[in-house]
N, C-alpha and C positions, 0 to 999 in steps of 0.2 A: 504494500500500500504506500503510495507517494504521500511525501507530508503537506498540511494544509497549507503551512507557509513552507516557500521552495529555500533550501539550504543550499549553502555557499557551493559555486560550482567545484569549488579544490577539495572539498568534502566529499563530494558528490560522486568523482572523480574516483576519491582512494579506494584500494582492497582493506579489510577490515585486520588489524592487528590482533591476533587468536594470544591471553597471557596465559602463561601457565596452568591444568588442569589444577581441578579443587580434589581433594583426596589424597593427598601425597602424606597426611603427616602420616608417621610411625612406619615410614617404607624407608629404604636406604635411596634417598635421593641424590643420583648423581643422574640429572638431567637440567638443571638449569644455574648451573655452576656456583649453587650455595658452597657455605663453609658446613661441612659436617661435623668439624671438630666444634662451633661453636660461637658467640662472645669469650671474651674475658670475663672471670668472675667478677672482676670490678665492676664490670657492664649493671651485673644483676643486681649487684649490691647496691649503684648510685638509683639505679629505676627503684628498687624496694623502699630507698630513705626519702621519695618526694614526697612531701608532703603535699597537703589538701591544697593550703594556699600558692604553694607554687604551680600544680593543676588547674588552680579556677583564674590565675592572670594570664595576660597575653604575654608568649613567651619572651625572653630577654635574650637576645643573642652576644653582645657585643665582648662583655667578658672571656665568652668560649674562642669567638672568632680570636681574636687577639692571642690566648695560649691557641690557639691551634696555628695558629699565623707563627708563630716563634717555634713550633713542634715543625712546621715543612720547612722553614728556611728562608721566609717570606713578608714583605713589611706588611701587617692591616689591610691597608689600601687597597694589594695587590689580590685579595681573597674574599668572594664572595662565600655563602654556605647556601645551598641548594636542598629543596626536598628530593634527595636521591638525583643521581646522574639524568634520569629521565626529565626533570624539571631545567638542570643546568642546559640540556640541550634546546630545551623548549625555549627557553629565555635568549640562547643564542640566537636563534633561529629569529626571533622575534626583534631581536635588536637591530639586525644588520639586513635580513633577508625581506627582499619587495616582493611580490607578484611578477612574474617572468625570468628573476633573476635566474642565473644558474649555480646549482650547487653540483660539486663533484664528489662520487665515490669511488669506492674502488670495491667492489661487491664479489663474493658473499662476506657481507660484514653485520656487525650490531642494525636491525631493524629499525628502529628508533631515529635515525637520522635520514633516513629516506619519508619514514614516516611524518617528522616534524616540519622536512621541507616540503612535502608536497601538501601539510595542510596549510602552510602561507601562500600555496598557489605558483611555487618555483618549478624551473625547469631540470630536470635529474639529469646526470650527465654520469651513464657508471661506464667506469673501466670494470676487468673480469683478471681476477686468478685464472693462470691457466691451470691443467690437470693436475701439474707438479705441485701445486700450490705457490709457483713462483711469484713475487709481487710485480706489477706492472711495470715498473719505476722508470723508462723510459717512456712508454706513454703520458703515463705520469706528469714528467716535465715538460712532454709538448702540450698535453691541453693547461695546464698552467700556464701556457706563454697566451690563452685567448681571455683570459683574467675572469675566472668564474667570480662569485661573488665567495664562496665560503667553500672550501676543502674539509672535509670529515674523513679523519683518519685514526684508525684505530690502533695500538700499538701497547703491547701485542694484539694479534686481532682477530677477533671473533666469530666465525666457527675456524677461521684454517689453525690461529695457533701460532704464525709465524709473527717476528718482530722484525724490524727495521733496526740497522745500526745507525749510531749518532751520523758516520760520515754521510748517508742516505738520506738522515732527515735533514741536515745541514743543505744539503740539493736541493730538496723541495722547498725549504724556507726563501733559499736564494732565488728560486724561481717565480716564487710565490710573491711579485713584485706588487700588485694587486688586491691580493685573494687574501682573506681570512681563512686563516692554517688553526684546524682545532683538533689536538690532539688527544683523545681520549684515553688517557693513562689508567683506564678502570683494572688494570690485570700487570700495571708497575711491577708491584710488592714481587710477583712473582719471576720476574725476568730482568729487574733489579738495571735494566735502561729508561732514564728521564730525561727529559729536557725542560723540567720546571724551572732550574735557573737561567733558562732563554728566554722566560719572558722580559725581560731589563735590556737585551740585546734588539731582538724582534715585534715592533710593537702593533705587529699583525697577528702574532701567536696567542692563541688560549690555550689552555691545556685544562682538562678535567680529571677529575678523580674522584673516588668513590669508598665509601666503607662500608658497603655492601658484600665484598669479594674476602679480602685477609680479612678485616676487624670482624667479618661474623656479622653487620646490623644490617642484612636484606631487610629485613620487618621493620625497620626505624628509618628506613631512608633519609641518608643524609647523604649529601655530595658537594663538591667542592668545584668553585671554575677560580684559577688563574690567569693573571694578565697583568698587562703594563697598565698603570692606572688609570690610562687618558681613555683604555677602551673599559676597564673596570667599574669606572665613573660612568659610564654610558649604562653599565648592565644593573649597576645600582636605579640607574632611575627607573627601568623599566620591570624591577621586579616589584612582585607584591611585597607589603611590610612587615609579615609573617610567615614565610615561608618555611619554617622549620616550628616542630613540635617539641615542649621543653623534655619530654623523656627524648627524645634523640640529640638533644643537646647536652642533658646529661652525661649520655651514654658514651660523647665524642670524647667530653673530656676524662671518663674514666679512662678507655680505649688507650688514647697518647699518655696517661702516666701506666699502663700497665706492658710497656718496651718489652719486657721479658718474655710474654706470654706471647706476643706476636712473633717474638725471633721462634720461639718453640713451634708455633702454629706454621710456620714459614717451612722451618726447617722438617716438618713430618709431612708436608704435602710436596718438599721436593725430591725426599727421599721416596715418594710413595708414587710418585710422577715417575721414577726411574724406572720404580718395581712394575708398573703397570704399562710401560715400553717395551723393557725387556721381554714382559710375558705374553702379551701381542707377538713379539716379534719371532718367539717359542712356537706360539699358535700357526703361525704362518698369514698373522691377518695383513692388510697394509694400514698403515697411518703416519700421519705425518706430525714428525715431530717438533716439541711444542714449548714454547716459554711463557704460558698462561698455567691456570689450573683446570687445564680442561687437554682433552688430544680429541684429535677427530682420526675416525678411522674408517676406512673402503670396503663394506663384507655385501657387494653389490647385489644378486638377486633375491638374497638373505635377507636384508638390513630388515625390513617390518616384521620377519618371523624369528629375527633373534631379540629385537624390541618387544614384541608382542611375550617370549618367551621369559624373558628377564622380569617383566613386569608381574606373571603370575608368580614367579618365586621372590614378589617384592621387593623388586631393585629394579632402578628408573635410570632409563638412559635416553639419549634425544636426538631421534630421526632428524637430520638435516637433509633430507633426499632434494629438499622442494627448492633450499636456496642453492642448488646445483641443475636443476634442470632433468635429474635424471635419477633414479632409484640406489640405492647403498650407501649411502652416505651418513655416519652417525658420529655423535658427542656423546664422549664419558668426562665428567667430571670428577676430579681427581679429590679421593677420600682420604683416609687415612689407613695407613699400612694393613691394618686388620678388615677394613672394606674395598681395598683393591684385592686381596687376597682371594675374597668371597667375589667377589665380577670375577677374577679368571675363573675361576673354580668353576663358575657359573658357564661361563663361557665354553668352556672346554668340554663340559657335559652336551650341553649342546650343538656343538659344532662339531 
């Protein structure tokens, strides 16, 4: 049924963004690249001590921003705080991007940036991985020289897994004489390459990040955009004047005093990233290896009947057949050594 009043043609337009099924809890979820291991216990303990009155005000951000601004290596200024990375883009999107401009990708990547551009009405312009999952990076540099309006680039990136080295993103910066270069650092933590202290250099670059991924807080959504302050200044005006919840503000600043817990958490999902390569690689499946917390892997006419199988023995893995055009193509989410253990187990019974 069409509606009574006719909506925005760029809405109109879009295919529908499908989020995550309902039913996951109490299953081993490695389908949509949660932390399995968790928060910090500091997490639970700052959310337990709020009290009533700090619930019933509008929240207060500026104190947190500030130690979180001295915990990344960054002045104030230079850091906005976001409801979850999905808002940081929205806001991008909004600040910079017209109706016809062009925004470039480089697909199969994070959904969400095609999504937020095409509902301001922009024109997409994707480059493609090839089959190696090689990144374009000559293309690349040539449609940059027709000066799109904003660059979304992910790093590491989302579903292939690969990253970009500094000297590569150094290129595209340089190229990028024009274009708004917004680097989505959502998967850093684990491939341990930034260029957050480029924003002072570049003051075309944003870079985002998230504590969704290492810190454990999918459910609190908080996120971060970076930038030179003359474009920071711009995305201040254009956001709303509560965009974060006080338990996820809470939560940030237990998170950056509990250092410890993160190196730990770090270090048992890169140990468990090895374990779950290697035994892949034992199996004889294909997949391509990875500097996120996630691998994507090739099990081609299979892939919906090893998904469909995994799921009944309650462990969640995530068909990416659709954003390749073609069937086999799947994401594991990287657990912890004792639930990589049980995927191959699992795998291996099956296959």
């Amino acid at each position: 049924m069409k509606p009574v009043i006719p909506v925005r043609s760029a809405v109109a337009r879009m295919r529908p963004y499908h989020p995550p099924l309902e039913g996951r809890d109490g299953k081993l979820r490695l389908d949509f690249n949660e932390n399995t291991i968790g928060c910090s216990p500091l997490v639970r303990k700052a959310i337990r001590n709020l009290t009533s009155a700090a619930v019933s005000m509008y929240p207060e951000q500026e104190s947190v921003r500030r130690e979180l601004a001295v915990f990344f290596g960054v002045h104030a200024g230079e850091l906005l705080l976001t409801n979850g990375t999905d808002e940081a883009l929205h806001l991008i999107v909004d600040t910079f991007v017209e109706p016809d401009d062009t925004v470039l990708l480089v697909e199969p990547t994070f959904a969400m940036y095609r999504f937020y551009s095409e509902l301001a009405g922009a024109r997409i312009q994707a480059l493609r991985y090839d089959d190696a999952m090689q990144f374009p990076l000559h293309a690349l540099l040539a449609a940059l020289r027709k000066n799109p309006r904003v660059l979304f680039l992910a790093n590491p990136n989302n579903p292939t897994g690969g990253v970009l080295q500094l000297a590569e993103l150094r290129r595209v910066l340089k190229a990028a004489t024009k274009a708004l270069i917004v680097v989505d650092e959502a998967y850093f933590e684990f491939s341990g390459i930034t260029i957050l202290p480029w924003i002072r250099r570049y003051t075309n670059l944003v870079v985002t990040r998230t504590f969704s991924k290492a810190a454990g807080l999918a459910g609190l959504r908080l996120g971060c955009i970076f930038a030179h302050r003359s474009i920071a200044d711009h995305f201040r005006k254009a956001q709303s004047p509560y965009p974060m919840n006080v338990a996820a503000l809470f939560a940030a600043r237990a998170t950056i005093r509990d250092r410890q817990f993160l190196r730990d958490t770090l270090r048992e999902f890169q140990r468990s990233r090895k374990k779950l390569e290697r035994g892949l690689a034992k199996l004889g499946i294909q997949f391509f290896p990875s500097a996120a917390n996630f691998v994507l892997l090739f099990l081609g006419e299979r892939a919906k009947e090893v998904v469909a199988a995994l799921a009944r023995q309650g462990t969640l893995i995530r068909d990416r057949s659709s954003d390749f055009g073609g069937a086999g193509y799947v994401r594991i989410t990287i657990g912890t050594l004792s639930q990589t253990r049980r995927v191959l187990r699992q795998l291996k019974e099956i296959l």
